[in-house]
N, C-alpha and C positions, 0 to 999 in steps of 0.2 A: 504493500500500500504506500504508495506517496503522493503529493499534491499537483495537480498540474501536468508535469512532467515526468517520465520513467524510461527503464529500458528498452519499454515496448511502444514509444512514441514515436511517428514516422514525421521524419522532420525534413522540413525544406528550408532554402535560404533564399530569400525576394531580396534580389539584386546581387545573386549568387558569384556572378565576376567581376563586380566591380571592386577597388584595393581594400575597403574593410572586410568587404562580404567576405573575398577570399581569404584575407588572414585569419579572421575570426571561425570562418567556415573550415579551415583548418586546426585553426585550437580546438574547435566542438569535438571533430573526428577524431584526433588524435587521445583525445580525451574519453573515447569509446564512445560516443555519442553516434544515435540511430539517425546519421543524416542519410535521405533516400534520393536528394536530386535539391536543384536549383531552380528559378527561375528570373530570367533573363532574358524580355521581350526583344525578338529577333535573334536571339542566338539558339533556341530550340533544335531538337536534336543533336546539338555537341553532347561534349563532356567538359567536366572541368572539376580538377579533384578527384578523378575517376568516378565521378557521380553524373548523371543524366542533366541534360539545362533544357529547362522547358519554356515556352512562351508563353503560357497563362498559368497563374495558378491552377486552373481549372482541369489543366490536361496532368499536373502532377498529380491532382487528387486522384482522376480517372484512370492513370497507369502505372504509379508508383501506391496508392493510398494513404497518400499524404494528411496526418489529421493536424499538425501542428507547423506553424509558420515563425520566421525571426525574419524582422525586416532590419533590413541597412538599405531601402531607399533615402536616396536625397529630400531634402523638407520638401520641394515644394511637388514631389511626388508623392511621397510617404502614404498622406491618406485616400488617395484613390487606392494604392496599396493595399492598406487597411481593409477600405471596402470589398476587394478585390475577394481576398484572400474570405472575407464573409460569405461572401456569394458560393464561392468556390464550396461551401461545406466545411473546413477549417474550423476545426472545436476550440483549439487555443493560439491567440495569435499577437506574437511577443515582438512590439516594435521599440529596436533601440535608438534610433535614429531621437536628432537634438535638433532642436527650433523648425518643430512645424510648426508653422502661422496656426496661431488658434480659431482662426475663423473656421480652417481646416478642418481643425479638430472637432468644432463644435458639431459640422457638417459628418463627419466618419463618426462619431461618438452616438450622435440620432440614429444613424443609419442604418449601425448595428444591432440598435436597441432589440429589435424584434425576432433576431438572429438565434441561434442556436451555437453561442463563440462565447469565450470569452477575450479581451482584450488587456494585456498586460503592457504597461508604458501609455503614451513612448516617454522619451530621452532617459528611459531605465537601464541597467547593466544585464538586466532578463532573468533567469529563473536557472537554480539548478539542486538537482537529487542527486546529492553527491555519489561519485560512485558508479552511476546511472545514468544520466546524462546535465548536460551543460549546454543550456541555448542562453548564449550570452557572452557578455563579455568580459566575466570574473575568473580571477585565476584557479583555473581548478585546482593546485595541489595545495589552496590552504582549506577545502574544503574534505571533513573526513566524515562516512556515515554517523548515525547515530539519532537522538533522542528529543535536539530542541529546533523548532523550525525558525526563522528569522522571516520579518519582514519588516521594508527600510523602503524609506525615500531615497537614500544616500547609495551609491554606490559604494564608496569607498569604505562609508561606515559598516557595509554589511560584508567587507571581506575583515575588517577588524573585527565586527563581532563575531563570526564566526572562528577566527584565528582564535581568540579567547575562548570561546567555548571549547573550539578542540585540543587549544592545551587544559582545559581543567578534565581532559578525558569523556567528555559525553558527545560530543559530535552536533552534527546537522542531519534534519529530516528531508528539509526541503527551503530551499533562503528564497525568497519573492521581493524582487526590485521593483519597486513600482512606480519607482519615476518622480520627478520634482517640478512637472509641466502643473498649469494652472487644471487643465482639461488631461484626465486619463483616464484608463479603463475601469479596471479594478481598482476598490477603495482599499484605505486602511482595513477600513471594517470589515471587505470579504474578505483580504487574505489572510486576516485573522480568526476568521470565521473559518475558511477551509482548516486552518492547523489544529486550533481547536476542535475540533469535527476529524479528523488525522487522529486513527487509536494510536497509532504508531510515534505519534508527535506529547511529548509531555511536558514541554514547558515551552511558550512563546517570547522570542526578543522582537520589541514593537520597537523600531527607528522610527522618530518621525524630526519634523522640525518646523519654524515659525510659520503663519501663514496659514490661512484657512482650517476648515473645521473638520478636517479627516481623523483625527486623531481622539479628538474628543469626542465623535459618533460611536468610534472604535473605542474608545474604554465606557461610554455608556451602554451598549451594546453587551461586551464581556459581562457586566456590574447584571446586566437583566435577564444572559444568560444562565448567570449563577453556576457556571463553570469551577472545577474545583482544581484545574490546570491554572500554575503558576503562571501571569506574565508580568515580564520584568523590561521597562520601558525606559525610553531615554530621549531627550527633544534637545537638537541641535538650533544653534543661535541665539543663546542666552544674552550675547553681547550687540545682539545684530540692533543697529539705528533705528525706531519706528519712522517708514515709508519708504525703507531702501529696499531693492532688491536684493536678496544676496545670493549669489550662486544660480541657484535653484530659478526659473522664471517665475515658480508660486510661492517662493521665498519670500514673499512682501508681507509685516505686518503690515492688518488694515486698519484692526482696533481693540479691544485691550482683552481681549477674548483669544485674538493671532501670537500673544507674546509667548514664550517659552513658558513662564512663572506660573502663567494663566492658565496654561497644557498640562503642568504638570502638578497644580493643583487640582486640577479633573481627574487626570488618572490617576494618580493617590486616594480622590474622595469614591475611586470606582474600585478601589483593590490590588492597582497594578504597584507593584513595586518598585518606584522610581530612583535611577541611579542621574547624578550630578554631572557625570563624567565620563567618559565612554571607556575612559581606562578602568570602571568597573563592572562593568557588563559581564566578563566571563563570572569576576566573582561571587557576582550576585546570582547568577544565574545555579552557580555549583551549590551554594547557599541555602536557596529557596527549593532545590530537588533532593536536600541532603535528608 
């Protein structure tokens, strides 16, 4: 059992030859990951990677059975992409791609509402069941099996937490990037929701940071579920200016609800066990399953 993602996931890459597709679509494979083909309109019928490059998603789902997608489309392709890869039948579809226009988004976000997908990102690091596979663009060898699932706005923060949990010995179930765009797929709340709901998953690390209200749905949510699974959270940007963007595009306080202090009074007053620092994330985590 894992989230999202597993061994048995038929994975394609949208925009399969262009310079990240193919680095990254090397890291996956290399990594054992079940990639079955590409696509790359107009180059259909090659190879590349020793894997099949199709012209539609549509024709990968149909001759390879392709169920899961990773886009490295350019932004101002990206969400027809998106859409695409909907249409196509695609159950999970993990765009890492950075600065699509939100108009965009807002447009591919409706689009799929009615869809049978779901949408992870974009401008995320993507999803990975250690061990099993890696659609994304984290380094797999600090990620090792095991017990607590992660999810993170932060890329970077969720290969640190992870790093942490796997020196305190307990591992990763399954880490979900979810991106720091204003507009994306999955919320806080469902990839929280799937770990918790993961028999296999027994304690959740919730990354989040300043800027809109994902964070706090998500420890209201845990608090009404009455879940007896440990999660141990942590909000980036404690110093960040009110009205600056930082990093992130949805990075913005808007008003005193968005500040770190404010986040992390929520999820304290819902049960989650907030750490100050992210240099304690492993420890707390060993802590709270001891």
């Amino acid at each position: 059992m894992s989230v999202l993602v597993n061994k048995d996931s038929k994975i394609i890459v949208q925009g399969f030859t262009g310079s990240e597709g193919t680095f990254h679509a090397g890291q996956m494979i290399e990594y054992g990951t079940n990639v079955v083909g590409g696509v790359t309109p107009g180059k259909g019928g090659q190879t590349h990677l020793d894997k099949p490059v199709f012209n539609t998603v549509e024709e990968a789902v149909k001759q390879v059975g392709a169920d899961t997608t990773i886009i490295f489309v350019p932004p101002a392709f990206a969400a027809d992409a998106i859409m695409e890869a909907a249409d196509a039948g695609i159950k999970v579809i993990i765009t890492i791609t950075e600065g699509i226009p939100v108009a965009d988004m807002i447009t591919a976000a409706n689009y799929i509402k009615g869809k049978d997908c779901r949408l992870i990102g974009p401008n995320c690091p993507g999803v990975i069941t250690p061990e099993e596979a890696k659609v994304g663009i984290m380094p797999g060898f600090v990620f090792k099996k095991g017990k607590v699932g992660i999810v993170s706005k932060s890329g970077t923060l969720t290969y640190e937490a992870a790093d942490q949990v796997v020196k305190q010995g307990l591992g990763i179930t399954t880490a979900i990037g979810i991106g720091g765009d204003p507009i994306i797929g999955t919320t806080t709340k469902e990839a929280v929701e799937l770990l918790i709901n993961d028999p296999e998953t027994e304690a959740v690390v919730m990354i989040g940071e300043i800027g809109g209200q994902l964070e706090a749905d998500a420890a209201n949510w845990y608090k009404e579920s009455g879940s007896k699974k440990p999660v141990v959270g942590f909000i980036a940007g404690e110093t960040a200016p009110a009205g600056r963007t930082m990093g992130h595009a949805g990075a913005i306080v808007g008003g005193s609800d968005d500040t770190a202090q404010a986040k992390k009074k929520i999820m304290r007053a819902c049960g989650i066990h907030v750490v100050d620092s992210p240099a304690e994330i492993g420890r707390k985590v060993a802590e709270v399953l001891a």
